[in-house]
N, C-alpha and C positions, 0 to 999 in steps of 0.2 A: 266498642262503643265510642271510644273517644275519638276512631278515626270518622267517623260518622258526625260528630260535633264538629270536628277539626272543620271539616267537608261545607257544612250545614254553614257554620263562623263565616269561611271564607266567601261563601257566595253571597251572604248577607252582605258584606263588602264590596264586591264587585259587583250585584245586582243594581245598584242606582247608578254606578258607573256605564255598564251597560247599555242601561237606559235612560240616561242622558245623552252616550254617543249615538244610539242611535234614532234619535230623535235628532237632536244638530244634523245628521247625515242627510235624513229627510229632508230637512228645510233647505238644507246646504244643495241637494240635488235640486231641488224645485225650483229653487231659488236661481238654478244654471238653466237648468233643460226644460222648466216647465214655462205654461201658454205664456207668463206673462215673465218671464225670467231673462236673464242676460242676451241667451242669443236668439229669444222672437225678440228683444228689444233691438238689437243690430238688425235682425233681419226688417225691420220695419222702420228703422232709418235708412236701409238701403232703397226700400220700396219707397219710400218719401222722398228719396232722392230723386229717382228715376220719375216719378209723379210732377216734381219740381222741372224738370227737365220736360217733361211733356206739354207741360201750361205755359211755360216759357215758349214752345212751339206753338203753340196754340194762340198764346198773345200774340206773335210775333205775327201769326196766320191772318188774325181776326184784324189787325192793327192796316196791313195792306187792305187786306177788302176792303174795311170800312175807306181806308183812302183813293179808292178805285170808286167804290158808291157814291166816295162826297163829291167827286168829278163829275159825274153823270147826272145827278142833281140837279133838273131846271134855273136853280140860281147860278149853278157854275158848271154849265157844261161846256166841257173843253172839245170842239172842236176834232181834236188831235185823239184824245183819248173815242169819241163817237166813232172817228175812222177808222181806229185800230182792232176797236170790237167790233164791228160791221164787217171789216175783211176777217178777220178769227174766225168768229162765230156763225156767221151767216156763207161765208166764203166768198163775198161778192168782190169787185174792184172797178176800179174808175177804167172809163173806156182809152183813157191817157194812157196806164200803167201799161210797163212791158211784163208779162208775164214769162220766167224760163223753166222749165221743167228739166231738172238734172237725175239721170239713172243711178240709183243708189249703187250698182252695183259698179258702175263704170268710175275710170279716174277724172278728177275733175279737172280741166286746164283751162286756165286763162284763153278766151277768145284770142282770134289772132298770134297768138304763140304756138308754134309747132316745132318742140322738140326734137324731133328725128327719130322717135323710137317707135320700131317699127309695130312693136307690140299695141300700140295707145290704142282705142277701140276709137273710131272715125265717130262723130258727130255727139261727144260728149253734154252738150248741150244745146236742146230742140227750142227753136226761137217760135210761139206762138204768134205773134204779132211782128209783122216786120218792123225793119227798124223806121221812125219816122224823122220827119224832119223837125231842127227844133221850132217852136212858136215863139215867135218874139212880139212882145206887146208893148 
């Protein structure tokens, strides 16, 4: 019987000990691994980083348009900038313009230069429009 107290004494002792570790373990885990714990807090400063970095694009995005729209603007429409979107967009060009079509595939050389290599494919660049004379005004 008194190994039985013996038994009985000691766990009395050790049972709040026990259960105080494992109760800090809990928390201690949670407090690492759970939703609102150490590492979703880094991982949601990474994600805020990379968010930061998007809106940064985005401003940086929104900042040129609007300065391409303020051009186009009947109070300040630039000329240069009309042109440029006209030939873009629409495809058109002034009946002045030389227009050249180059084969993506072919190498491109400088007019009037002729290397010597027998290889070069002949007429790397097709002239739509002859060449004109200049206009002097």
């Amino acid at each position: 019987m008194s190994m039985q107290r013996d038994i009985t004494r000691r766990l009395r002792q050790i049972a709040p000990q026990i259960f105080w570790g494992c109760l800090v373990s809990y928390f201690a885990f949670h407090a690492v691994q759970g939703d609102r714990g150490v590492v979703a807090w880094l991982q949601m400063r990474q994600q805020l980083a990379q968010l930061d970095q998007q809106l940064d694009a985005a401003q940086h995005e929104r900042m040129i348009l609007e300065r391409q729209v303020a051009l186009m603007r009947p109070q300040s429409l630039d000329p240069d900038m009309l042109d440029e979107q006209v030939r873009r967009v629409l495809g058109f060009t002034d009946a002045r313009d030389r227009v050249e079509f180059y084969d993506a595939d072919a190498r491109i050389r400088a007019p009037g230069l002729d290397d010597g290599a027998p290889d070069a494919p002949a007429g790397d660049v097709l002239d739509v429009l002859p060449p004109q004379e200049p206009v002097t005004r």
